[in-house]
C-alpha positions in Angstrom: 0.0 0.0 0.0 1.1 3.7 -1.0 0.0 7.3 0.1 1.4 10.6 -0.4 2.2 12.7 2.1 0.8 16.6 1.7 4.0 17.6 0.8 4.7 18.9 -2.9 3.6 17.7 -6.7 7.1 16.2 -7.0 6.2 13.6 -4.1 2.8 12.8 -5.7 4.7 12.3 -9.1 7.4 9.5 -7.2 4.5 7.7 -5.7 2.6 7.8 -9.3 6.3 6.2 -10.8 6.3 3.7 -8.4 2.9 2.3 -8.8 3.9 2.4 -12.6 1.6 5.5 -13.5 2.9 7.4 -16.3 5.1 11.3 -15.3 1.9 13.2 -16.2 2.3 16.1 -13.9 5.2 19.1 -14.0 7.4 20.3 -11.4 8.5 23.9 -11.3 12.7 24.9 -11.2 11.5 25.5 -7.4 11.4 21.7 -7.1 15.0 21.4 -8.0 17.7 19.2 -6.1 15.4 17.7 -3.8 15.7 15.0 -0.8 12.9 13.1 -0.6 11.9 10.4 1.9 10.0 7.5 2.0 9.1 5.6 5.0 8.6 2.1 3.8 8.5 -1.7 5.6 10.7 -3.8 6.0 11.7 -6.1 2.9 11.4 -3.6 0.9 14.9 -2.5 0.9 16.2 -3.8 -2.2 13.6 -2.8 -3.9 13.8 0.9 -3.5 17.3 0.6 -3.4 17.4 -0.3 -7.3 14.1 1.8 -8.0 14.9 4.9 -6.3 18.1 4.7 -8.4 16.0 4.4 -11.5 13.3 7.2 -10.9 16.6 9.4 -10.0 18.3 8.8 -13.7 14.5 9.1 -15.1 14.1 12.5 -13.5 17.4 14.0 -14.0 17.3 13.2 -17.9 13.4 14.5 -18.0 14.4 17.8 -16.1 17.7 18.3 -15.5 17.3 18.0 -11.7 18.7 16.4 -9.0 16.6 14.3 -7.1 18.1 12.3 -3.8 15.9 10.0 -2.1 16.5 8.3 1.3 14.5 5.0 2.8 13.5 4.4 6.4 12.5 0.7 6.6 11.2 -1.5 9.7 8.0 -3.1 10.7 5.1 -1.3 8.9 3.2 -0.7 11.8 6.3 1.1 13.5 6.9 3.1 10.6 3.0 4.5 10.5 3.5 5.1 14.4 6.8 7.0 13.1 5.5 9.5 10.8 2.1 10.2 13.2 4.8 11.1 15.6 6.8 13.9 13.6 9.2 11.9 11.2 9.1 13.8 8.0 8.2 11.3 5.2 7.1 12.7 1.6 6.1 9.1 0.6 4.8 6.0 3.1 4.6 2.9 1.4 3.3 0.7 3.8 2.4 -2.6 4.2 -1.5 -2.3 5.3 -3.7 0.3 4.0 -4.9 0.2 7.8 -1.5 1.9 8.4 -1.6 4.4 6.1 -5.7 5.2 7.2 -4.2 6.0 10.6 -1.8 8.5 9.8 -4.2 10.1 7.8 -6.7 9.8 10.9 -4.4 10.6 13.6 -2.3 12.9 11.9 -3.8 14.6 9.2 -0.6 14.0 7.0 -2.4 12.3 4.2 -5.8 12.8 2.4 -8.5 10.3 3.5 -8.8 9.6 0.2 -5.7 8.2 -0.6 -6.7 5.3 -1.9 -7.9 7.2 -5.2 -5.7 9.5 -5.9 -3.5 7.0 -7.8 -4.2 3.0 -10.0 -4.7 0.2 -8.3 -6.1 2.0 -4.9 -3.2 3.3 -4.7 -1.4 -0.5 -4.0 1.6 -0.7 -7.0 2.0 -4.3 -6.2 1.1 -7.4 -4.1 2.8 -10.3 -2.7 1.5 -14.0 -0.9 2.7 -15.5 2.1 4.8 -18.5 1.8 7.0 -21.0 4.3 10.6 -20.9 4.0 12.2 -23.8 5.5 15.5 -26.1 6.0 16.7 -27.9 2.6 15.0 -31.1 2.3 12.0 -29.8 4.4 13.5 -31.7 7.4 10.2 -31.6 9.3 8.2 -31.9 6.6 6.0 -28.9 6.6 3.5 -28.6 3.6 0.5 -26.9 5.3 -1.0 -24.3 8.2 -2.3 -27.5 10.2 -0.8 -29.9 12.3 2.4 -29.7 10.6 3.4 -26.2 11.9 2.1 -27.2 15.4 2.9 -30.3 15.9 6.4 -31.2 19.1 9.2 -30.1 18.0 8.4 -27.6 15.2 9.1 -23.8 15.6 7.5 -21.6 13.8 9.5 -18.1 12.9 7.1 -15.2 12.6 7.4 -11.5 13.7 5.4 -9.6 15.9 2.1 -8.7 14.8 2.0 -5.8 16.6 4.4 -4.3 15.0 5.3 -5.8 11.6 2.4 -5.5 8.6 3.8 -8.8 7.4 3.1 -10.2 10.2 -0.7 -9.4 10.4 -0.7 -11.0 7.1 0.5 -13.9 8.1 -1.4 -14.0 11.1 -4.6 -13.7 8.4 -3.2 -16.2 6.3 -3.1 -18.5 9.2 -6.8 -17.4 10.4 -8.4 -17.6 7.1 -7.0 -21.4 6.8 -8.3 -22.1 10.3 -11.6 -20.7 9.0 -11.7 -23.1 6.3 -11.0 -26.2 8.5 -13.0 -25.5 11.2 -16.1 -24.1 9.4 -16.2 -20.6 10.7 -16.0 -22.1 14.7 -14.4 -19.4 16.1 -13.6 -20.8 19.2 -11.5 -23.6 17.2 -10.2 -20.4 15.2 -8.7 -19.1 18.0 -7.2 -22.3 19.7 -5.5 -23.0 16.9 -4.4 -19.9 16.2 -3.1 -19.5 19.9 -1.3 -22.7 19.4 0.3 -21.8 16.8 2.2 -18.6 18.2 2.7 -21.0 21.3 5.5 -22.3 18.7 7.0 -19.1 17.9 10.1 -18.5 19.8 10.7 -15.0 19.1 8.7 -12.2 18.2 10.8 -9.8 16.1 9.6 -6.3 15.3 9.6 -6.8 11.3 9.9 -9.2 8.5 13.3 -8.3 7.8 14.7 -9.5 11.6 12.5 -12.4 11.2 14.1 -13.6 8.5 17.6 -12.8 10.0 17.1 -15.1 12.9 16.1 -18.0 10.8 18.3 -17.5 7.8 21.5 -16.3 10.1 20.7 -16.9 13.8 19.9 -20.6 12.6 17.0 -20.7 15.3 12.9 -22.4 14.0 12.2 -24.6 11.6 9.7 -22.6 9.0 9.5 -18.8 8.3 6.4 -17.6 7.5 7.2 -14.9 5.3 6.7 -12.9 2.0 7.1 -14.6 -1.4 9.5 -12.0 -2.3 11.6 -12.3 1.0 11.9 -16.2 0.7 13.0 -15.9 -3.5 15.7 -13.3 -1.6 16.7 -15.6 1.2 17.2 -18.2 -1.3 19.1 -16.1 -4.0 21.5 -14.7 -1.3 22.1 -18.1 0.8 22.1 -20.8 -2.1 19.0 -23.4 -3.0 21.6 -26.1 -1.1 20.3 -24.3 2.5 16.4 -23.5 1.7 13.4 -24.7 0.0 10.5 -22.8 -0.1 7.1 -24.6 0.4 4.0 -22.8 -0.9 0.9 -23.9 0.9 -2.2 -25.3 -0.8 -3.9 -22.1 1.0 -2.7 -18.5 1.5 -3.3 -14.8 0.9 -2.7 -12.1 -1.4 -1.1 -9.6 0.4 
């Protein structure tokens, strides 16, 4: 998810760029050799590294101006907190649009409408939720039931209080215990209590939770984004992970 803060065209026109809209508006000489910020999630970060890179060539060859744009990445939730507290973002991109509606409800920072102010309501992508686990699937994990709480298995997952991936995968794991159990909520929520029963750390963001499985070693499945498990597996070798993809999940 994407807003804009109430900042300047020029911040309106990144946000456009990065949810693949055309450069349809104009920015004055007044605009010139800007630092813009954007307050993002956490694995993000490679992303924006290469695309803020690209929109900077783009806009110095359109205009002739210098455009310099810093990231601030962590768990989404966090990051809202962040900028309703004072940090001085020209661009959230965020991972749940219930973030961005409470900075523009607590703070005032961004139109309530944000959602149409750009394609897509205003989301330039989306992702799934998928397991990453140990080569060879030691524990054999295909699935949100019994095998990701049954002894022995532990279950990597951040803290959904803080992290916008993991309320998605909290929901990924709800809407699969919704299935199962037919909608009995009490059943919902056992299993559901179970499962974080086999987390044994709660990070703040996607990003640390896939540091303490890929580097600290520690669980035996990572819930995590599609796009954070293809990383994990690029940077670490396909001889240390497989990723599993559940017959069930969510687009996030």
């Amino acid at each position: 998810m994407e807003a804009v803060m109430k900042i300047s065209r020029f911040s309106l026109t990144l946000a456009a760029l990065v949810a693949a809209a055309s450069l349809a508006g104009t920015v004055g000489s007044s605009f010139a050799d800007q630092t813009l910020l954007n307050v993002s999630y956490d694995p993000t970060r490679e992303l924006y590294k290469d695309y803020n890179a690209a929109f900077a060539a783009h806009w110095k060859a359109e205009t002739g101006e210098t455009v310099t744009i810093r990231a601030s990445h962590g768990g989404s939730g966090k990051q809202a907190r962040s900028v309703i507290d004072g940090i001085k973002a020209d661009v959230v991109t965020l991972a749940l649009e219930s973030d961005i509606d409470a900075i523009a409800q607590l703070s005032g920072k961004i139109d309530k409408d944000w959602r149409k102010r750009l394609p897509n309501n205003s989301a330039p992508y989306t992702s799934t939720i998928v397991f990453l686990v140990r080569k060879g699937n030691p524990k054999g994990i295909k699935d949100w039931g019994g095998d990701l709480v049954k002894d022995g298995v532990e279950v990597i997952t951040p803290n959904p209080k803080t992290s916008g991936g993991a309320r998605w995968n909290y929901l990924a794991a709800w809407a699969w215990a919704h299935k199962q159990f037919g909608g009995d909520e009490q059943k919902i929520r056992d299993y559901i209590g179970e499962l974080f029963r086999h987390v044994p750390v709660l990070d703040t963001g996607a990003r640390g939770s896939t540091t303490t499985f890929v580097q600290r070693q520690l669980g035996d499945v990572l819930l995590a984004w599609e796009n954070e498990a293809y990383l994990s597996v690029a940077e670490f070798g396909e001889d240390a992970f497989d990723i599993v993809v559940p017959p069930q999940s969510i687009l996030a």
